[in-house]
Structures are given as structure tokens and as C-alpha cells.
LUMBA-814089 format. One line per 4 residues: their letters; for each residue y, x, z of C-alpha. Coordinates in nm, 4 decimals. Each point is the difference from the previous one (the first is absolute). Layout:
<pts>
A = Y X Z | ...
</pts>
This chain:
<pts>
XXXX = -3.5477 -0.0383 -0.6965 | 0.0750 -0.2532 -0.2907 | 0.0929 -0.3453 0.0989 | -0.1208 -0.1705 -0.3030
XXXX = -0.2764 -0.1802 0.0823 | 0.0034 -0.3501 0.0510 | -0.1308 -0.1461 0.3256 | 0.0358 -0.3527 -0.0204
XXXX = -0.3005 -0.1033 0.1058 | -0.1470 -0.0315 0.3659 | -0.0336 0.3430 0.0389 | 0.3737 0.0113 0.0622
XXXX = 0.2151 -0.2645 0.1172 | 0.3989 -0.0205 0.0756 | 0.1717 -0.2670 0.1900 | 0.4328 0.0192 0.0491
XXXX = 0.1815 -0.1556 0.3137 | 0.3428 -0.0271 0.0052 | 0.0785 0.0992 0.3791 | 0.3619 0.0342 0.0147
XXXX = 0.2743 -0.0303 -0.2149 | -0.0257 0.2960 -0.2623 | -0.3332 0.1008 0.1637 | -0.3261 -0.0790 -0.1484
XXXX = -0.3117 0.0868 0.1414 | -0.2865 0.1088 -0.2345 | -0.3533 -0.0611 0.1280 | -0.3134 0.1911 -0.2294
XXXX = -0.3460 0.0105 0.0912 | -0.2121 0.1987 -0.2077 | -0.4394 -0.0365 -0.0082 | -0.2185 0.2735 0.1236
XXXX = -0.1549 -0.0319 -0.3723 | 0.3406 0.0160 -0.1522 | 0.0808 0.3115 0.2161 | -0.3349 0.1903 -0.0815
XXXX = 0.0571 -0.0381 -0.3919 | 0.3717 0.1298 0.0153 | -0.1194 0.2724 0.2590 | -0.3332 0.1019 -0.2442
XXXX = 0.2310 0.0115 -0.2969 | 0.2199 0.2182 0.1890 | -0.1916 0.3154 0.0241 | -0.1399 -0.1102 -0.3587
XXXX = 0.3242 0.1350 -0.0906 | -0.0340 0.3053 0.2416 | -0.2906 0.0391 -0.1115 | 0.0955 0.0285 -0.3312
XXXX = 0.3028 0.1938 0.0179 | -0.1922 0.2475 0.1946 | -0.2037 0.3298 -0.0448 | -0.2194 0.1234 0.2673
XXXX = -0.2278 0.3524 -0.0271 | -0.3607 -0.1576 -0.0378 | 0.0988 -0.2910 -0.1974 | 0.1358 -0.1213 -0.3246
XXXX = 0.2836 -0.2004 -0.0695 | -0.0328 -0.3815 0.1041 | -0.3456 0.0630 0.1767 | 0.1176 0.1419 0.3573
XXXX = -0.1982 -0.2223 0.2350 | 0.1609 -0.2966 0.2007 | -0.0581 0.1661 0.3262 | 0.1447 0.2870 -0.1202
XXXX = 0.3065 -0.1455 -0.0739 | 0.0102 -0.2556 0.2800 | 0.0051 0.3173 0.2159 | 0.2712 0.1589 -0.1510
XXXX = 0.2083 -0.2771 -0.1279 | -0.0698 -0.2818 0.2311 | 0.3401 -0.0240 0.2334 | 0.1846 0.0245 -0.3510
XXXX = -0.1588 -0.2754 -0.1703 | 0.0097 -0.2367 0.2853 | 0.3817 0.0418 0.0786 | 0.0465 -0.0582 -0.4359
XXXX = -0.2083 -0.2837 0.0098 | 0.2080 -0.1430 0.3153 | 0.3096 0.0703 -0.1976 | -0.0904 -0.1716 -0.3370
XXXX = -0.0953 -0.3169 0.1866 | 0.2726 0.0147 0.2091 | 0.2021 0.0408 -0.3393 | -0.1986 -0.3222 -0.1791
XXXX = 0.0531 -0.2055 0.2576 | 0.4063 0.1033 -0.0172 | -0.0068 -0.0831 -0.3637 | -0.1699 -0.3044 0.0077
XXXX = 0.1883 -0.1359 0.2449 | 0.3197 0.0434 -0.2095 | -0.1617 -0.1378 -0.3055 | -0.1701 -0.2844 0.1428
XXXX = 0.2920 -0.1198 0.2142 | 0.2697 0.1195 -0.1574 | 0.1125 0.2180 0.2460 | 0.3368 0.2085 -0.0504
XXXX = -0.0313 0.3054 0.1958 | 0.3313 0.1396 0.1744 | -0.2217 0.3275 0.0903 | -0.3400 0.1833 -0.0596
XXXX = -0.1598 -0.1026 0.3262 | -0.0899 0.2461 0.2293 | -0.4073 0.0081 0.0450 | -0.1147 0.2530 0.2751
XXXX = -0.3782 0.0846 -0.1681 | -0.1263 0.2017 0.2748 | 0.0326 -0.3429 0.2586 | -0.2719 -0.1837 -0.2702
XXXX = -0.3635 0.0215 0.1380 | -0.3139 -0.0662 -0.2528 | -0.3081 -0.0041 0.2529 | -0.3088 0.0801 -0.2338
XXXX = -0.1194 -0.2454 -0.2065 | 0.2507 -0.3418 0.1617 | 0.2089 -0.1787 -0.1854 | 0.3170 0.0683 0.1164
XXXX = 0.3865 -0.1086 0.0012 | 0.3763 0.0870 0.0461 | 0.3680 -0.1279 -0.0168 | 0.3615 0.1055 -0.0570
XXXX = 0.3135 -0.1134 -0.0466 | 0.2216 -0.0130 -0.2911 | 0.3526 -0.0127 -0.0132 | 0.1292 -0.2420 -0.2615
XXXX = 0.3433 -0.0223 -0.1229 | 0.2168 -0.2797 0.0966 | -0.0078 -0.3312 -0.2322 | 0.3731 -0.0345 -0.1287
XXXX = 0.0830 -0.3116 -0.1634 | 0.3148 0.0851 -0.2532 | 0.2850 -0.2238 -0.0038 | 0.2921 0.0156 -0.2109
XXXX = 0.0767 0.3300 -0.1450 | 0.2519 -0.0540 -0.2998 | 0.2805 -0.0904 0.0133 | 0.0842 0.0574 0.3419
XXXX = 0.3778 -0.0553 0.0746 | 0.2040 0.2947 0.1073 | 0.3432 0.1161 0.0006 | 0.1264 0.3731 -0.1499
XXXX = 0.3033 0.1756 0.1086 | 0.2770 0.1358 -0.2555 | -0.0916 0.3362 -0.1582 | 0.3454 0.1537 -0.0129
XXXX = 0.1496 0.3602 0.0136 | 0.3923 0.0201 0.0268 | 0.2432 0.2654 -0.0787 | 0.0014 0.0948 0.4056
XXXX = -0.3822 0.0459 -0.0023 | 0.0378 0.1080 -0.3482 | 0.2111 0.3298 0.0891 | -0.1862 0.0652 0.3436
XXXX = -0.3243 0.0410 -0.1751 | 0.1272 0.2528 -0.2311 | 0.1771 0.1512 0.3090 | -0.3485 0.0166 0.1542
XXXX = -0.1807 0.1126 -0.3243 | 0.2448 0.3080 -0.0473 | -0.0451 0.0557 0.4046 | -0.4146 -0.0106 -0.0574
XXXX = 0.0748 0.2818 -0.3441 | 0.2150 0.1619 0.2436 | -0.1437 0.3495 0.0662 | 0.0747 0.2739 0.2952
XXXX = 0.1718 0.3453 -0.0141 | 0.1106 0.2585 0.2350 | 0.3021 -0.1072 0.2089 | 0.1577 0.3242 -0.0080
XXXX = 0.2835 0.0873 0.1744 | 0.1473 -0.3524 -0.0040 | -0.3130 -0.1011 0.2056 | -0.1317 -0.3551 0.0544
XXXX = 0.2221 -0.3248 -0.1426 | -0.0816 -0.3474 0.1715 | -0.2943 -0.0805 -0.2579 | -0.1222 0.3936 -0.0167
XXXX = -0.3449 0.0564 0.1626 | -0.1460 0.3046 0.2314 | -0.2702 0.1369 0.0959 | 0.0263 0.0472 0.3609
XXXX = -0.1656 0.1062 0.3288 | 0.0476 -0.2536 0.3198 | -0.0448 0.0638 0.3829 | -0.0044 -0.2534 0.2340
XXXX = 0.1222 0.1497 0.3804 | -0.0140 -0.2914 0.3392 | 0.2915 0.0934 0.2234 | -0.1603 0.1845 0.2876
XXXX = -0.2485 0.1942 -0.2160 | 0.0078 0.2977 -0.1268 | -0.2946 -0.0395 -0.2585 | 0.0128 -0.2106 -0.2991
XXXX = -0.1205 -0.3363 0.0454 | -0.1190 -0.0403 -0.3998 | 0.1156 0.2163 -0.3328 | -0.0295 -0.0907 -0.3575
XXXX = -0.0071 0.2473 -0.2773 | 0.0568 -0.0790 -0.3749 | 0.1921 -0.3532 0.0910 | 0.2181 -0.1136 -0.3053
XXXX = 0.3292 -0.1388 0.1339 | 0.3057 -0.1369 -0.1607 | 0.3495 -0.0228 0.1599 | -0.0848 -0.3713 -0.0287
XXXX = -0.2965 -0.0090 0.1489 | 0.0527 0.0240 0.3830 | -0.2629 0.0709 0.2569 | -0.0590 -0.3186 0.2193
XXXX = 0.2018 0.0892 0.3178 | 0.2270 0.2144 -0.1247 | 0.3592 -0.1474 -0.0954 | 0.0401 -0.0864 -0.3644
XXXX = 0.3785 0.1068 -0.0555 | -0.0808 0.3463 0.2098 | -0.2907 0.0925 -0.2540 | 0.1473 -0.1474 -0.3016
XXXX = 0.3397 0.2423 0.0951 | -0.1853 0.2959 0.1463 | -0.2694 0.0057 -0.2974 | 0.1871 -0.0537 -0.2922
XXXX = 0.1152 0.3416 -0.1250 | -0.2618 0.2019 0.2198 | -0.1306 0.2655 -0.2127 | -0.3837 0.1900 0.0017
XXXX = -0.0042 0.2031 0.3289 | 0.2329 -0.1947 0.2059 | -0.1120 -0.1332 0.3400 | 0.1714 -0.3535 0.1016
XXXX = -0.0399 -0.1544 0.3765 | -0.0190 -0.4255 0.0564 | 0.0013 -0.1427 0.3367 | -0.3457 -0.2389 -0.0203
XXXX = -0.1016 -0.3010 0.2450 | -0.4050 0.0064 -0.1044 | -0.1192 -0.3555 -0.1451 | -0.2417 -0.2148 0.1913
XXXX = -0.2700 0.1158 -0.2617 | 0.1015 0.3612 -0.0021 | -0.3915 0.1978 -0.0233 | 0.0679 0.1337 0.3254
XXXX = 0.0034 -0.2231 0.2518 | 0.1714 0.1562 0.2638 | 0.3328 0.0702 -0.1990 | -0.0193 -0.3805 -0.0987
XXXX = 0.3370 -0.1507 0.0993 | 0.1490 0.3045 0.1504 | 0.3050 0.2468 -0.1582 | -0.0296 0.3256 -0.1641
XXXX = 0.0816 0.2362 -0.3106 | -0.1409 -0.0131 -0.3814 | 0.0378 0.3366 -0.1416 | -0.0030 -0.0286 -0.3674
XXXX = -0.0301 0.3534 -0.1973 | 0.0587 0.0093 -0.3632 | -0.2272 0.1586 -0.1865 | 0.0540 -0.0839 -0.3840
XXXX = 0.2969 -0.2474 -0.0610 | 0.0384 -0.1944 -0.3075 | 0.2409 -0.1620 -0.2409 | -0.1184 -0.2872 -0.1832
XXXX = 0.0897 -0.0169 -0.3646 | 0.0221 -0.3051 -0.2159 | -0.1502 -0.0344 -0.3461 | 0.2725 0.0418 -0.2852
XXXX = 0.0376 -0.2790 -0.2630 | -0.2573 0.1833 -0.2600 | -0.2793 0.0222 0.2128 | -0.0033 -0.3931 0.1335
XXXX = 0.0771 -0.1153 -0.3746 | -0.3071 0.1909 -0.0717 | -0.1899 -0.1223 0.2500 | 0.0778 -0.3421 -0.1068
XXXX = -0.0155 0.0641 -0.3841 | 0.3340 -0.1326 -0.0583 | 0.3447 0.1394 -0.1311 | 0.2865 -0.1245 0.2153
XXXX = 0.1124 -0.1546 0.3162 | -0.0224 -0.3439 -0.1371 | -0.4093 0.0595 -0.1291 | -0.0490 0.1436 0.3332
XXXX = 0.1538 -0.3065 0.1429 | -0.2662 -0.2119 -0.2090 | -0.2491 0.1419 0.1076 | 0.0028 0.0606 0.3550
XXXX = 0.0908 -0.3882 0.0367 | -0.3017 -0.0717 -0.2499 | -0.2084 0.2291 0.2618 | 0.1484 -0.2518 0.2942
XXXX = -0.0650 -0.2853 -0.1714 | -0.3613 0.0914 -0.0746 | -0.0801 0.1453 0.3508 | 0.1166 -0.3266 0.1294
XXXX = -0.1228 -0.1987 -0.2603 | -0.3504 0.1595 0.1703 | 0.0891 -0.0609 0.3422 | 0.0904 -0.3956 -0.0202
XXXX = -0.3319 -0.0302 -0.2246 | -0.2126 0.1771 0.3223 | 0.1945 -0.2386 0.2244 | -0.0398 -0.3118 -0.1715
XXXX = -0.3858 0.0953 -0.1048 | -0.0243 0.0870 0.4063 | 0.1523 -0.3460 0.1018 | -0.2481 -0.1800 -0.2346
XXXX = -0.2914 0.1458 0.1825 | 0.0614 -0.0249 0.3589 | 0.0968 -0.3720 -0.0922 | -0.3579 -0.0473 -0.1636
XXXX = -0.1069 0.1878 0.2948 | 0.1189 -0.2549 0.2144 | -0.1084 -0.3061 -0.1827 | -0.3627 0.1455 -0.0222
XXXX = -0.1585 0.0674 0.3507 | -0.3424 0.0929 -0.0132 | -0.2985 0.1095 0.2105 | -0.0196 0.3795 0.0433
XXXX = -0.3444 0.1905 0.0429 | 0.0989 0.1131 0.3818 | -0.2086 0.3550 0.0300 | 0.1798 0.1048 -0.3239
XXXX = 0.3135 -0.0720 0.1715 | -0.0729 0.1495 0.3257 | -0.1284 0.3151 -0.1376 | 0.3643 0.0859 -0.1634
XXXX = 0.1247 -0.1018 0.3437 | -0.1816 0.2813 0.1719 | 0.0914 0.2092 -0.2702 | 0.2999 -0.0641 0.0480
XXXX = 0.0252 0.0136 0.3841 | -0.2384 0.3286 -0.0108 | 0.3265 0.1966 -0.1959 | 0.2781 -0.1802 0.2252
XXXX = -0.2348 0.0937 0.2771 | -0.0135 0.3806 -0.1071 | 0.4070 0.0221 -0.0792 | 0.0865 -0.1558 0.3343
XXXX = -0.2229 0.2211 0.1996 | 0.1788 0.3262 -0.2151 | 0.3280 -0.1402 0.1090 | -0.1072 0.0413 0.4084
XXXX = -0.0532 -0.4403 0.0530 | -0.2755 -0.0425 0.1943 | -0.0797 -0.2349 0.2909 | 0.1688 -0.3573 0.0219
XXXX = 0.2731 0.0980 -0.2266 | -0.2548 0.0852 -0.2800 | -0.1864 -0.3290 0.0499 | 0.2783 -0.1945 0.0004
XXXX = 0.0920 0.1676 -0.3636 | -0.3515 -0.0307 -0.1191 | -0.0017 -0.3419 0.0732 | 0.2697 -0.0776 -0.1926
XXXX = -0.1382 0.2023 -0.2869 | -0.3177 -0.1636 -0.0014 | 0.1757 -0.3273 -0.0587 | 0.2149 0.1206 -0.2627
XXXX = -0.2894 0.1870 -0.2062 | -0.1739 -0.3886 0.0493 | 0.2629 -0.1574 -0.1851 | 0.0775 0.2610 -0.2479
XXXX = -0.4068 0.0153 -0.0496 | -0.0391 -0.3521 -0.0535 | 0.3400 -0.0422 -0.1963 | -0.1325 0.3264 -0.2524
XXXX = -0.3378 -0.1618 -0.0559 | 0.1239 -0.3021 -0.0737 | 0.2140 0.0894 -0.2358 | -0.2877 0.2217 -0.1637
XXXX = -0.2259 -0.3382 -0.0137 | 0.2813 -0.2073 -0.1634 | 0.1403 0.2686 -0.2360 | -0.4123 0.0140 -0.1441
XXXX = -0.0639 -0.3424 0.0091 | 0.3603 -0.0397 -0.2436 | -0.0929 0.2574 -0.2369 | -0.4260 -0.1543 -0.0056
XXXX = 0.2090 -0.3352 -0.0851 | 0.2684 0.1016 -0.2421 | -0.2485 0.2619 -0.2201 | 0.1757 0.3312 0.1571
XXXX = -0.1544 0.3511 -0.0631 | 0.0225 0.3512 0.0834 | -0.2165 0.1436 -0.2675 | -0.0220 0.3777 -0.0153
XXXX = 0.3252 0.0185 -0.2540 | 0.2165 -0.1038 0.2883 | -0.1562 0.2430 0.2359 | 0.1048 0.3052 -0.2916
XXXX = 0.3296 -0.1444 -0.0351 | 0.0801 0.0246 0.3675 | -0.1869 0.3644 0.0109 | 0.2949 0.0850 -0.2491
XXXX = 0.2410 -0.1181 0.1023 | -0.0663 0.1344 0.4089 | -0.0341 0.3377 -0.2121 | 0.2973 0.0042 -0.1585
XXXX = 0.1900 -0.1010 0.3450 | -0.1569 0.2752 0.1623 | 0.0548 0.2902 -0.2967 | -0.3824 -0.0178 -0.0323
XXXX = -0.2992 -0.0687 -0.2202 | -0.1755 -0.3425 0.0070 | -0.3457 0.1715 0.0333 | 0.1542 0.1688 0.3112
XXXX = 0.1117 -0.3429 0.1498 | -0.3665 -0.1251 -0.1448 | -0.2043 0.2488 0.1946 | 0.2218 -0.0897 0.3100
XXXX = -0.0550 -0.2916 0.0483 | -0.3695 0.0032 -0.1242 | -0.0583 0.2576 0.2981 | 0.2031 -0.1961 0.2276
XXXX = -0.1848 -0.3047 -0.0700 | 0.2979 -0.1852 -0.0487 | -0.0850 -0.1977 -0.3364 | -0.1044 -0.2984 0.1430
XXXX = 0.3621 -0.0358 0.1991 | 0.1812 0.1277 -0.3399 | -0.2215 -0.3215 -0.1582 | 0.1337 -0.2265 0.2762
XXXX = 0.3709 0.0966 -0.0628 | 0.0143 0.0228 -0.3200 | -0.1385 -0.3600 0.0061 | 0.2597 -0.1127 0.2466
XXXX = 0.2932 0.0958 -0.2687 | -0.1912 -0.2338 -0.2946 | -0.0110 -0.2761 0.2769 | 0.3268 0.0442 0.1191
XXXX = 0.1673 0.0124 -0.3562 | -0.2497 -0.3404 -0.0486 | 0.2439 -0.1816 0.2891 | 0.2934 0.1574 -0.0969
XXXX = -0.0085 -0.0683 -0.3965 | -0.1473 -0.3919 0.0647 | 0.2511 -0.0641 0.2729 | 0.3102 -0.2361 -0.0120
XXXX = 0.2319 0.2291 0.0869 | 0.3627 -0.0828 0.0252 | 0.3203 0.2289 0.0766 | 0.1944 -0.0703 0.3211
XXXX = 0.2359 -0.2983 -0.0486 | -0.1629 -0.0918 -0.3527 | -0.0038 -0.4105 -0.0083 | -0.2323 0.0198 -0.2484
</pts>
């Protein structure tokens, strides 16, 4: 049913209490006149919209469609005053909404021809009273990228283009990979306690328990097909709990064996575009440079927050809090029951994680009021641009099309929270670009 009629007259009356902070209650009372009009020109429309054998169009008789569309208009006419009386409220009082509130229609009674009434509550966002936000004083730390870091992030870029080949019949070096096979065997058992097929292991990368120097010797050199034997005391979080702490053997068979080869000169030059060592050298520490350029702009935009955060405390609406809480606690609840807690020990844990999801709840939606109430202040907008800009450029992170990532998060429903953090960045740049900020050890 529409809900633009006006009712502001004494057929309909609203009246706003606030009961607690971030709560107000909304009180509506609606005439037994009022009611019969809205609930007549109800099955009007039915009555209009529908065709019946033995009647024309728009003269099917009232009874007729009382009868068969009685329950329908009566819970519509419910709703749309229950829907004027939200909207009135908010325009009349000014009211600023933190959620749609959450009407249960089937608990309203209308006894014949009475004049009747109901209330709810609305949760209102908290009032936040701005104080400074530019130039806010902070200090920045030195963006720098020596000749050390320099050459071990081309070391590390050539390891990353590095790509694997058969070992052949020189069989594993210290940073070759396999492919191997592991069983686990407890002294005093004859079964295995736990095996692991398909495991990639380096010389390098020891099993916990197992001596380092032992698997680094025994492993490096081992070739596909070759069996090799390690004495094992199980870890304390070993899967099975009954080897935990105890000795034993790790067989590990090699199945494929690898030797990792690096990148020649012509292939990283044409990765980075660039002609020589010394280009190449440009360019990974411009790389550096920006990536940590990034990085101290996140931090200092971070630090300029949570100090707003703390000089703006603020009232929260409570149930809006306590329903992440449970949310929260409900999927800790779930993932410590998997793991086998359960009596004292999992109370004890949920405890804990109740408190934690309080503070990270409140913390979260605090941050959400202030970051909106910055951006209402300052003019800042996410208009439907910004949203195709980020659609592109998730796309072309992901090797897909934006009307892929579009459709996403469309079905996901996840526009709204795309909104929020796209928002976020504007307000964050806000602090960032209007704040004092002064390098470590500047005197100026």
C-alpha cells in the first residue's frame, strides 16, 4: 500500500520519547474513522485491480472482496501506519536513524471499529560533536631504501621469477623443493600414527621435531624415489594426541624432486621494462620507495583516527552492539566446539571472547559513526563514479571483468560495505592531507 497520504489531523496522532540514550520510543494512535477510510480504500484498490466471473471490472461487491481479501488488507493497512508513524517521527523530530526498526505486525490488534494504538523503538545514531580535525600534529618516519635492502629485494624478486625443473640425477640442492610422501610411526606401534601425501618440502624446511642439521644433510641431494629415515620427538600440538611428546620415525619418500632455477638477466629487465643493471636498480628502489611511501601514509592516516577516536567518546545504540556480540560469540562458539572445548574450559574461553567481541564491537562502530559524521561535515562523497573505479580496478587485480566483480558483489549484497570503505579512504586521506605532519627529529 502507498504511504502518501497525509494524516495530520486527529485521525492519526504521533508522540516521540526519548527512553534511553540512542533509543527513542515512538507512540501512534490511529481513530477507528481514520482506520475504516484507509481499510475501505484498500479493497477499492482490490477491487479494482480485480476480475471476478459474474462481474465487471471495478464493480465486484464489498463483501465479496472483504471475503477474499480481508486478512491482506488489514495486515497492509497495519503496515502503512506503522510506516507513517516511522516517517513522521523522523521528520518531525529530527530523528537520525542508526537502523530500520524492527516492527513485528502480526503482535498489532485492531478490535472492530476502536480506535486503537502502538509503540516501538528506534535506534538513533549517536550525537558526535567534531572537534579539531586539521591540522592535527603528527610525526612521519624516514622513507628510505639502501643499497643492503636495495640488493635483497632484487635477490627476492629473481627468487619469486624463479621457476622449478626436474632435479635429475644431481637431486635436491638446499633451496630445491619435492614433492613428497610422510609417515609418522610412535615407538611401540606398528601402525602409522598420521601420513601426508603431496607435502612440498625443502631441505630447509625441517619438520618440527626432527633435527635441523640431520634433514638439511640427509635431504639435500635426495633424488625422486629415494626413501630417507629421521628420528622424531612429536610436538605438544602434534594431531594425534597420543604421540604428542613421545619419540619416533618420519619417513619421507620422494616422489618428484626439484631444482629451482633463477630468472636470467633478459627476462627480469623485461619484466621491469628497463635495459641494464643500473635501470633495474632504479626501479626496484622506486618500487620500495612507493610501497613504503603507501605504508607510512596507512600508518599515519591510522594514527590520526584512533587519536580522534579517543578524543570523541560517544553514546552507542546498545542492541546494535550486542547483536554483533552474539554474532560474534555464536561463530567462536561453533569453532571452539569443532576443536573438542566443551565444559568449563569452553566457558572460560567464551567468556573471554565475549569481552573481546564487546570492545572490538563498540571500538568498530564507533569508528563507523565518526568516520560519517567527518565526511557529512567536510562535503565527502562516494557517488557511483567511485564505486566503477574501484569495480576496475578489483578487476584488473583479480585478471577479471568489472561487470564480473559488479554482479558479485550486487549478489552478495555487499555494496553498502564497499560504500562504507570506500568512504573511509576519502576520510582518511581528509586527516592525512590537513594534518601537521612532521618527520622524526624535524625542529621545524
Amino acid at each position: 500500500m502507498a504511504h502518501d497520504h497525509d494524516h495530520d489531523h486527529d485521525g492519526f496522532h504521533v508522540e516521540v520519547e526519548h527512553t534511553a540514550p540512542c533509543v527513542a520510543k515512538v507512540r501512534f494512535q490511529v481513530s477507528a474513522s481514520e482506520h475504516r477510510e484507509m481499510r475501505m480504500r484498500g479493497l477499492k484498490n482490490y477491487g479494482s485491480q480485480t476480475r471476478m466471473k459474474g462481474f465487471r471490472p471495478g464493480k465486484v461487491p464489498t463483501q465479496v472482496l472483504e471475503k477474499q481479501f480481508g486478512k491482506e488488507v488489514d495486515r497492509a493497512v497495519i503496515e502503512h501506519f506503522v510506516q507513517h508513524a516511522y516517517e513522521h517521527a523522523i521528520k518531525d523530530h529530527e530523528l537520525r536513524p542508526a537502523a530500520t526498526p524492527n516492527v513485528d505486525l502480526d503482535s498489532i490488534e485492531v478490535a472492530g471499529n476502536e480506535d486503537w494504538a502502538h509503540e516501538f523503538d528506534v535506534l538513533l545514531r549517536p550525537t558526535v560533536e567534531l572537534g579539531q580535525l586539521e591540522g592535527l600534529s603528527i610525526e612521519s618516519q624516514p622513507i628510505e631504501c639502501g643499497d643492503e635492502e636495495l640488493e635483497a629485494t632484487i635477490q627476492n624478486i629473481r627468487r619469486e621469477m624463479s621457476v622449478p625443473e626436474p632435479a635429475g640425477d644431481e637431486g635436491l640442492t638446499e633451496d630445491g623443493m619435492a614433492v613428497c610422501k610422510i609417515t609418522f610411526t610412535r615407538e611401540g606401534k606398528d601402525e602409522p600414527v598420521m601420513e601426508r601425501d603431496g607435502l612440498r618440502l625443502s631441505p630447509k624446511s625441517t619438520l618440527r621435531g626432527i633435527d635441523e642439521e640431520a634433514f638439511t644433510r640427509e635431504m639435500t641431494g635426495a633424488k625422486e624415489g629415494e626413501t630417507k629415515t629421521f628420528e622424531i620427538e612429536f610436538p605438544d600440538d602434534f594431531p594425534d594426541e597420543e604421540s604428542r611428546g613421545k619419540k619416533g620415525q618420519c619417513t619421507v619418500d620422494v616422489t618428484q624432486a626439484f631444482k629451482i632455477v633463477p630468472p636470467d638477466d633478459a627476462r627480469v629487465f623485461e619484466e621491469f621494462k628497463v635495459e641494464d643493471e643500473a635501470a633495474l636498480a632504479e626501479a626496484v628502489r622506486d618500487r620500495v620507495l612507493t610501497a613504503k611511501r603507501e605504508q607510512e601514509d596507512q600508518r599515519i592516516e591510522a594514527a590520526l583516527l584512533e587519536r580522534l577516536l579517543d578524543a570523541h567518546p560517544m553514546e552507542l545504540p546498545a542492541p546494535l552492539v550486542q547483536e554483533q556480540v552474539d554474532h560474534k560469540v555464536q561463530q567462536v562458539t561453533g569453532e571452539l566446539q569443532s576443536q573438542g572445548l566443551e565444559g568449563e574450559a569452553l566457558e572460560a574461553r567464551l567468556a573471554e571472547e565475549t569481552k573481546n567481541a564487546a570492545t572490538a564491537a563498540e571500538r568498530g562502530m564507533r569508528a563507523v559513526y565518526l568516520i560519517e559524521e567527518i565526511a557529512r561535515k567536510q562535503e565527502l562523497l562516494v557517488d557511483q563514479k567511485d564505486v566503477e573505479t574501484e569495480f576496475a580496478s578489483i578487476a584488473a587485480r583479480n585478471g577479471v571483468e568489472p561487470d564480473q566483480v559488479r554482479k558479485y558483489y550486487q549478489e552478495e549484497k555487499l555494496l553498502q560495505q564497499l560504500g562504507l570503505e570506500l568512504l573511509e579512504r576519502k576520510v582518511r586521506s581528509f586527516l592525512r592531507e590537513s594534518a601537521d605532519i612532521r618527520e622524526v627529529g624535524s625542529s621545524d
